[in-house]
TORKOL-4160 file (C-alpha; in steps of 0.2 Angstrom, whole numbers, padded with zeros to 4 digits, m for minus):
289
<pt num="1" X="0184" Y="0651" Z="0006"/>
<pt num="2" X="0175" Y="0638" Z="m0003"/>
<pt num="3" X="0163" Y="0625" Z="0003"/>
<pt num="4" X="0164" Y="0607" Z="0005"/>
<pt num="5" X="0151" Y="0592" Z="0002"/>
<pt num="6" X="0147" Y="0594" Z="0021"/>
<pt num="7" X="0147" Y="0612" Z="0023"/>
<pt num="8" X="0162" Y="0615" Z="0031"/>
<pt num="9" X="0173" Y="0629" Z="0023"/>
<pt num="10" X="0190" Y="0624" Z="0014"/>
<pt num="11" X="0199" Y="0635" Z="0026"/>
<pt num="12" X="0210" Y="0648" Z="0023"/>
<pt num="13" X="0227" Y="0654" Z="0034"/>
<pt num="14" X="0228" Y="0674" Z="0041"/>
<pt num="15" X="0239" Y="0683" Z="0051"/>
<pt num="16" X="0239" Y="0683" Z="0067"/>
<pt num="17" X="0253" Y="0695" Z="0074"/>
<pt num="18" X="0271" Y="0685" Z="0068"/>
<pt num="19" X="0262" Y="0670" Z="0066"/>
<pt num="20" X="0249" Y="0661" Z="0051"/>
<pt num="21" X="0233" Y="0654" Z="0059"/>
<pt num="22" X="0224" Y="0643" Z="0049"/>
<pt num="23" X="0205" Y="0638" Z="0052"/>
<pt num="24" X="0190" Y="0635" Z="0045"/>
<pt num="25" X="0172" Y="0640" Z="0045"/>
<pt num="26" X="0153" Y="0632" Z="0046"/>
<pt num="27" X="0136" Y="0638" Z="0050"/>
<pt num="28" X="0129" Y="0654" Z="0054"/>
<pt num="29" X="0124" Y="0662" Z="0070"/>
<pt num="30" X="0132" Y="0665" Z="0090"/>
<pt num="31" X="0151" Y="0659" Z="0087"/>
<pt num="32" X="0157" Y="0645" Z="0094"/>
<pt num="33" X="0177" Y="0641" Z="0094"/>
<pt num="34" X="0182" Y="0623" Z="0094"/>
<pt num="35" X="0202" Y="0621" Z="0101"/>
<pt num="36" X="0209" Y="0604" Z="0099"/>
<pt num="37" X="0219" Y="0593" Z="0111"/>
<pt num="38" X="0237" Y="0593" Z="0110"/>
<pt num="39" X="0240" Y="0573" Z="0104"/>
<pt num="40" X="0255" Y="0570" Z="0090"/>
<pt num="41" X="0244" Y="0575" Z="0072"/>
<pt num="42" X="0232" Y="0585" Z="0081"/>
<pt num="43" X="0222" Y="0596" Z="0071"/>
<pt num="44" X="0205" Y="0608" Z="0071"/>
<pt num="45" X="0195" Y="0598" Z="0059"/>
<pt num="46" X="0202" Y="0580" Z="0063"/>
<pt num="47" X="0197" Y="0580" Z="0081"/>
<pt num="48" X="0180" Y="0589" Z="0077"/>
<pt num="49" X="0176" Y="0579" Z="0065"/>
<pt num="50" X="0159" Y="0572" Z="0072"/>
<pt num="51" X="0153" Y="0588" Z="0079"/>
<pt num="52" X="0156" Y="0602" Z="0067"/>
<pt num="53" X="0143" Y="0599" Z="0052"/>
<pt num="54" X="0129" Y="0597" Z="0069"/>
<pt num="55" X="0133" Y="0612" Z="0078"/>
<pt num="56" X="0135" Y="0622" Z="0063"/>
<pt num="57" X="0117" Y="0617" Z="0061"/>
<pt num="58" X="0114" Y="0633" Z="0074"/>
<pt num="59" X="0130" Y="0641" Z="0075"/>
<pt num="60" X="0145" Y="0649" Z="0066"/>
<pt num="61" X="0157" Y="0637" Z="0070"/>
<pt num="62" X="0177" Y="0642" Z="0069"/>
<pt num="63" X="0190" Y="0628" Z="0071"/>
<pt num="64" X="0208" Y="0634" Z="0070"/>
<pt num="65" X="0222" Y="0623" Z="0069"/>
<pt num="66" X="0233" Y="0628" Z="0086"/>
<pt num="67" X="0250" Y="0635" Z="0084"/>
<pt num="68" X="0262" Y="0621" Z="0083"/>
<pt num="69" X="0248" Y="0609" Z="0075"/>
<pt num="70" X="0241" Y="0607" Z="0057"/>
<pt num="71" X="0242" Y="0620" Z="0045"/>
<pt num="72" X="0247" Y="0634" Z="0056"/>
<pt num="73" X="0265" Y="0642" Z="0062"/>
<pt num="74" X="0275" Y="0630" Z="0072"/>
<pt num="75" X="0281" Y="0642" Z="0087"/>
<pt num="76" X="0276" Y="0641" Z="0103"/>
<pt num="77" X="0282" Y="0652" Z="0118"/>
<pt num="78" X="0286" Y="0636" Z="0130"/>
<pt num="79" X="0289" Y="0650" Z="0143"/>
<pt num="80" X="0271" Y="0652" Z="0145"/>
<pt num="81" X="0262" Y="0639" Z="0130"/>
<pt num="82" X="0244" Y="0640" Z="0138"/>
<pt num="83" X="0246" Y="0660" Z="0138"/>
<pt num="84" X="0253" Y="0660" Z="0120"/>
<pt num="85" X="0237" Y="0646" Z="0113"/>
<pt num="86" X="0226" Y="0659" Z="0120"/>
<pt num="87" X="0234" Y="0675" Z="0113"/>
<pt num="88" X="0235" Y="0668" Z="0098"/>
<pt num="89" X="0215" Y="0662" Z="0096"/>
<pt num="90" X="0211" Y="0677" Z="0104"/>
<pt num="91" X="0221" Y="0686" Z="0091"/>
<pt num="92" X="0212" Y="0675" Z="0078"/>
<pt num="93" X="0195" Y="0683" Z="0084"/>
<pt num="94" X="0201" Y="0700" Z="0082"/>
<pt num="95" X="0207" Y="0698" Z="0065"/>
<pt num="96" X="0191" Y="0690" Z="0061"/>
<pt num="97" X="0180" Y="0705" Z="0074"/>
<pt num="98" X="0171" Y="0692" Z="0083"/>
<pt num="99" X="0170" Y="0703" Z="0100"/>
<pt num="100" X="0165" Y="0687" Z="0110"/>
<pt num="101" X="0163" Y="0668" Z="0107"/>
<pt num="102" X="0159" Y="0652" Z="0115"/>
<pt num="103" X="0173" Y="0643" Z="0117"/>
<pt num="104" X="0175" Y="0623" Z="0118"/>
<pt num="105" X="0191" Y="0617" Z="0121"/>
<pt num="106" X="0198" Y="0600" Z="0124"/>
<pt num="107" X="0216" Y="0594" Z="0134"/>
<pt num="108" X="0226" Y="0608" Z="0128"/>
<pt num="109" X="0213" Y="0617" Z="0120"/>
<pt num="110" X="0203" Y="0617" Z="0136"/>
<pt num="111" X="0218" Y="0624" Z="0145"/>
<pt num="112" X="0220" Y="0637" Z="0132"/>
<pt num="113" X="0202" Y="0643" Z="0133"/>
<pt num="114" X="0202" Y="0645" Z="0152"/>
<pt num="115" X="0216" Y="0655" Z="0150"/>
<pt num="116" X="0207" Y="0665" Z="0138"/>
<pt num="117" X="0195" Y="0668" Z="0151"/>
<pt num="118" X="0207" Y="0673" Z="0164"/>
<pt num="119" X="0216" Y="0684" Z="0153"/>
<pt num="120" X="0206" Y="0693" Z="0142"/>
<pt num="121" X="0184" Y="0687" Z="0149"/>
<pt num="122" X="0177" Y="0699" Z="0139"/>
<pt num="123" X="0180" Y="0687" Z="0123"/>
<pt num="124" X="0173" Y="0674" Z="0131"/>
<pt num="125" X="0154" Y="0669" Z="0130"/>
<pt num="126" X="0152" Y="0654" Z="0140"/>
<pt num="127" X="0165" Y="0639" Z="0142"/>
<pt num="128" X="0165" Y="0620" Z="0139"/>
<pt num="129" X="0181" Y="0608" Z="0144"/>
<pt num="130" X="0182" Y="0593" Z="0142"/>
<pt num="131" X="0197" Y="0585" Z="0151"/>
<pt num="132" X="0207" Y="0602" Z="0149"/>
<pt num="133" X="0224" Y="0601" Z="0154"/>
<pt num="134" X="0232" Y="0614" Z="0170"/>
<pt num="135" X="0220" Y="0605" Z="0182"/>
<pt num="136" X="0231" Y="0601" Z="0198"/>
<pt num="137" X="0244" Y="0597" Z="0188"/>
<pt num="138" X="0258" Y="0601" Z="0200"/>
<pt num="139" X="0249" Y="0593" Z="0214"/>
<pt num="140" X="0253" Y="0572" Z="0208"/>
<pt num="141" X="0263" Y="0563" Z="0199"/>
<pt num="142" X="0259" Y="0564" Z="0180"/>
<pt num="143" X="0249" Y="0549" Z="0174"/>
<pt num="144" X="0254" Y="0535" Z="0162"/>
<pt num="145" X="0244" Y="0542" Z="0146"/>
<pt num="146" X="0252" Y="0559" Z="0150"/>
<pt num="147" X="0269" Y="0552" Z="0150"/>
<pt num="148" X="0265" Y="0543" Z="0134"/>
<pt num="149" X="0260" Y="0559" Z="0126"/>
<pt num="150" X="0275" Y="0569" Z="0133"/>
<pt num="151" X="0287" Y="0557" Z="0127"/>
<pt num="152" X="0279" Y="0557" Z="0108"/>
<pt num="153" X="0294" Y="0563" Z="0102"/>
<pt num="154" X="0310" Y="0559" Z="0114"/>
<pt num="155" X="0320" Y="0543" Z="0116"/>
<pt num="156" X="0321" Y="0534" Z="0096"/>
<pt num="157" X="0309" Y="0549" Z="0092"/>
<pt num="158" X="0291" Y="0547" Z="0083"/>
<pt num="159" X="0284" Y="0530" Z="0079"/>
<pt num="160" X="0267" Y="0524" Z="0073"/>
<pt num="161" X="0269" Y="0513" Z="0084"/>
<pt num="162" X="0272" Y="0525" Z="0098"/>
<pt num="163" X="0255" Y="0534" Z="0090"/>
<pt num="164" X="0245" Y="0519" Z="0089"/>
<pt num="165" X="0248" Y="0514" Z="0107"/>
<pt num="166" X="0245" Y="0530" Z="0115"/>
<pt num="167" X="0228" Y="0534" Z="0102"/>
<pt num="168" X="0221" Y="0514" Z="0108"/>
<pt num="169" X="0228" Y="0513" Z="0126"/>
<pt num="170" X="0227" Y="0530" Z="0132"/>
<pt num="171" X="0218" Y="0542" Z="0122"/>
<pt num="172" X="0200" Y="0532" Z="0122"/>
<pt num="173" X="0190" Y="0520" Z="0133"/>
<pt num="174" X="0188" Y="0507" Z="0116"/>
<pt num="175" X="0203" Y="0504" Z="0108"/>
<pt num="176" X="0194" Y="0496" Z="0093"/>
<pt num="177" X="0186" Y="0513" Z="0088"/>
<pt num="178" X="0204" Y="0518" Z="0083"/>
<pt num="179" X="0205" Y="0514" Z="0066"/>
<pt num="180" X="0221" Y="0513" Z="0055"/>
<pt num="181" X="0216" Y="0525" Z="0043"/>
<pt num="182" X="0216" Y="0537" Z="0059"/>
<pt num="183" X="0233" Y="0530" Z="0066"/>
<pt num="184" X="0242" Y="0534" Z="0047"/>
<pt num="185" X="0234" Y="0550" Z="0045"/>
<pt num="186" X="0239" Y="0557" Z="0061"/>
<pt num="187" X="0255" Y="0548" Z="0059"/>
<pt num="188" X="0260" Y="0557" Z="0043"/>
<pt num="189" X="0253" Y="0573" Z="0052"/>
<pt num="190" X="0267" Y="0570" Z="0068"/>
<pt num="191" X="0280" Y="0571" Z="0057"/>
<pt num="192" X="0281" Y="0587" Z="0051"/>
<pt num="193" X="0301" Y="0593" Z="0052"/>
<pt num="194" X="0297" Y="0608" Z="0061"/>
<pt num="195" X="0285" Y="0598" Z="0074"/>
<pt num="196" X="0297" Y="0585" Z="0076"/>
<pt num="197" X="0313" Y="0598" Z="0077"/>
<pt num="198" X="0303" Y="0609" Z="0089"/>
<pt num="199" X="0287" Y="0598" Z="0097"/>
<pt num="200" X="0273" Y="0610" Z="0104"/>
<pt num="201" X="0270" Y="0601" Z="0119"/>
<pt num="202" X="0284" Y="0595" Z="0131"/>
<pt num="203" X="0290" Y="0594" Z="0148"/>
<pt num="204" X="0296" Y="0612" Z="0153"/>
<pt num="205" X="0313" Y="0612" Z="0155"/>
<pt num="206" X="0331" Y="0624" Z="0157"/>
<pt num="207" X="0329" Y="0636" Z="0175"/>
<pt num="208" X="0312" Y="0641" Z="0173"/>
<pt num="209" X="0304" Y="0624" Z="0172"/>
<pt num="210" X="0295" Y="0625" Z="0189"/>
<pt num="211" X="0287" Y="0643" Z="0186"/>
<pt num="212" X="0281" Y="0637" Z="0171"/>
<pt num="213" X="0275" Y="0622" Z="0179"/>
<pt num="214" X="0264" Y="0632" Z="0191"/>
<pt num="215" X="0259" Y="0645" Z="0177"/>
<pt num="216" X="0251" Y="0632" Z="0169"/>
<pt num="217" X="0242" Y="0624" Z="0185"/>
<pt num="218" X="0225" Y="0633" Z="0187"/>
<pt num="219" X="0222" Y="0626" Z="0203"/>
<pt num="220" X="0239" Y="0639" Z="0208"/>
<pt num="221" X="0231" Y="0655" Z="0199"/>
<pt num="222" X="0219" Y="0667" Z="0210"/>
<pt num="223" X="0211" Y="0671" Z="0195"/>
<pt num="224" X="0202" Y="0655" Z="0195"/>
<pt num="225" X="0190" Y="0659" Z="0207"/>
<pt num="226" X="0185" Y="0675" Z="0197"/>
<pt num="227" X="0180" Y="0666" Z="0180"/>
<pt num="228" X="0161" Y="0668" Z="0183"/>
<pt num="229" X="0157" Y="0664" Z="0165"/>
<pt num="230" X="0144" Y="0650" Z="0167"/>
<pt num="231" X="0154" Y="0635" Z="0163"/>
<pt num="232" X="0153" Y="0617" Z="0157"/>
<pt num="233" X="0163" Y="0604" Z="0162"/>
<pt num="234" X="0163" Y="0586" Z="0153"/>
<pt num="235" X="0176" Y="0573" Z="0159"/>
<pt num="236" X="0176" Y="0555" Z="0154"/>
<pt num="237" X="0175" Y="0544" Z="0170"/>
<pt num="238" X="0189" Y="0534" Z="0162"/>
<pt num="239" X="0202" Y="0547" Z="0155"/>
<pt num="240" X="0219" Y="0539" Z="0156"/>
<pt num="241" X="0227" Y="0557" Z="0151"/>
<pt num="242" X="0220" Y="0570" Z="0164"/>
<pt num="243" X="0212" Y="0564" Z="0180"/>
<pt num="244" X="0192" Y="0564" Z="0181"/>
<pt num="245" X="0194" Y="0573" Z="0199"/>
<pt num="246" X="0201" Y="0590" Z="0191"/>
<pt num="247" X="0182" Y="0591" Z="0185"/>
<pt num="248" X="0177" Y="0593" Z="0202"/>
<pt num="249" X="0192" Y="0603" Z="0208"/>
<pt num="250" X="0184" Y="0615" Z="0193"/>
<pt num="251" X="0167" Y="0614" Z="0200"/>
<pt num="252" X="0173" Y="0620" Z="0220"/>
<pt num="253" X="0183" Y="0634" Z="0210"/>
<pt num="254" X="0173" Y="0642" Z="0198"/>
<pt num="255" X="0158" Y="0652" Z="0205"/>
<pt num="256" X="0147" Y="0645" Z="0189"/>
<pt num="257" X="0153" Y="0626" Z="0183"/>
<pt num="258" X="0143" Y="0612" Z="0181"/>
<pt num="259" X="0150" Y="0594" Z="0178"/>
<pt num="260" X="0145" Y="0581" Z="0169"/>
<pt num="261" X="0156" Y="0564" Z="0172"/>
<pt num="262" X="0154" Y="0553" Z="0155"/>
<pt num="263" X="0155" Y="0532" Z="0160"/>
<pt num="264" X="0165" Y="0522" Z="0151"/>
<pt num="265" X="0173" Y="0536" Z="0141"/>
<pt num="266" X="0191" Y="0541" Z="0141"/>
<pt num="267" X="0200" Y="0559" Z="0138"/>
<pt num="268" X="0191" Y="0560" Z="0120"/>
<pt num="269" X="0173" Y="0564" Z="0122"/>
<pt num="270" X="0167" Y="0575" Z="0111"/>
<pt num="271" X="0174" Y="0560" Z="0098"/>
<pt num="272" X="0169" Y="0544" Z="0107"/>
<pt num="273" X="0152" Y="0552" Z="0113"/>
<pt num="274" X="0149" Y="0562" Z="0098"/>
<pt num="275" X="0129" Y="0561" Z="0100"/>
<pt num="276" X="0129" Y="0563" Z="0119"/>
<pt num="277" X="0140" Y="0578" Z="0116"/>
<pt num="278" X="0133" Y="0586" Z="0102"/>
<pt num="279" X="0117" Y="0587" Z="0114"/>
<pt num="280" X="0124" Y="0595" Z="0130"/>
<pt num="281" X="0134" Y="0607" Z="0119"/>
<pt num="282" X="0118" Y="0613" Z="0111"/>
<pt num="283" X="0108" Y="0614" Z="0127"/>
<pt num="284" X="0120" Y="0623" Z="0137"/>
<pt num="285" X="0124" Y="0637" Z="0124"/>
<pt num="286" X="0104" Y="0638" Z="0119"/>
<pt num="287" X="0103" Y="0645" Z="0136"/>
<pt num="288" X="0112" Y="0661" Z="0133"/>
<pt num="289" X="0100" Y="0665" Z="0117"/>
């Protein structure tokens, strides 16, 4: 891989049992993983980008693109999709033998960090989720920026007005932070023939649909009570997308959470809260040195 101005790694794409991972690289030191949200033109670096050239500052910083999402392989097993994002990043750090990382994850990626925990702890350092998804799930009726987000790509299909909507009234507390330049780019990205054929994150469906439902609500799994990795929670007191409480459900749960409720922030923090962010994150993993 080759440098950029910024220090961030071009990226390059391995393999990852049948599928291509791609990810890049910044920094040196205790690696951390950063694991996008799920939202239409998702990727690694785009929804990282105000925290990667600061934490790589004291850390080795990996940011995959997720399967389904950016430049990696477009399957995911819908079966089971937060045990599949979790193999597969997990299976990412074998190929690359990092024995064990910190992992930050956010929505979707939060969820599949969790899991990661769950199924294989000895990968994981410590945790950090913000808003992560599979958080009581099954308990209340989805709400509206969920639905937005699930129904990206059904009806008429994709629109960047569909996008720009969901980006300005759901995904952030201040909709004039979202740019156009942002809305086309992740536009362009949501349209990808094999995303839009086959979009990674839907509502279960066919005669599995409620066990998959409750496979992916950790409130339902035992194992949740077991994750003693020292943990940090962030939530936006505003999120539109998951609810705040599922922080605290987290915090009752887990023998070793803390929370930290963001005000007027909405489901993107680490983006809309960059500075504020960038500061716990360092504090919290400084710890384990």
């Amino acid at each position: 891989m080759t440098s950029t101005d910024n220090g961030v790694e071009a990226g390059r794409t391995v393999r990852v049992g049948d599928r291509d991972i791609f990810y890049t690289e910044a920094g040196s030191g205790p690696a951390v993983v950063l694991l996008h949200g799920g939202g239409p033109g998702a990727s690694g670096l785009s929804n990282y980008s105000r925290n990667i050239e600061v934490l790589a500052r004291r850390f080795r910083v990996i940011v995959p693109d997720l399967p389904g999402y950016g430049r990696s392989s477009k399957r995911v097993d819908q079966s089971d999709p937060f045990g599949d994002l979790a193999a597969a990043f997990g299976g990412l750090l074998d190929v690359l033998e990092v024995p064990r990382a910190h992992l930050i994850g956010n929505s979707y990626g939060g969820a599949a960090a969790l899991r990661l925990a769950m199924d294989r702890p000895e990968q994981a350092e410590r945790l950090i989720l913000m808003g992560p998804g599979g958080i009581g799930t099954t308990r209340s009726l989805p709400t509206e920026g969920l639905r937005a987000l699930l129904s990206y790509y059904t009806g008429a299909g994709p629109s960047r007005e569909k996008l720009a909507r969901f980006l300005r009234e759901h995904l952030v507390y201040d909709a004039a932070t979202i740019t156009e330049d942002m809305i086309d780019a992740r536009y362009r990205a949501s349209l990808d023939p094999e995303v839009t054929a086959n979009p990674p994150l839907r509502r279960p469906s066919g005669p599995a649909a409620l066990r998959t439902l409750w496979r992916m609500d950790f409130t339902r799994d035992p194992r949740l009570r077991s994750v003693a990795h020292r943990t940090l929670v962030i939530w936006g007191e505003a999120d539109r997308v998951n609810r705040p409480g599922g922080g605290r459900m987290l915090a009752e749960r887990m023998p070793n959470c803390d929370l930290y409720l963001a005000a007027r922030t909405g489901h993107w923090v680490q983006w809309e809260r960059a500075d504020l962010f960038n500061d716990l994150v360092g504090a919290f993993l400084d710890e384990s040195r």
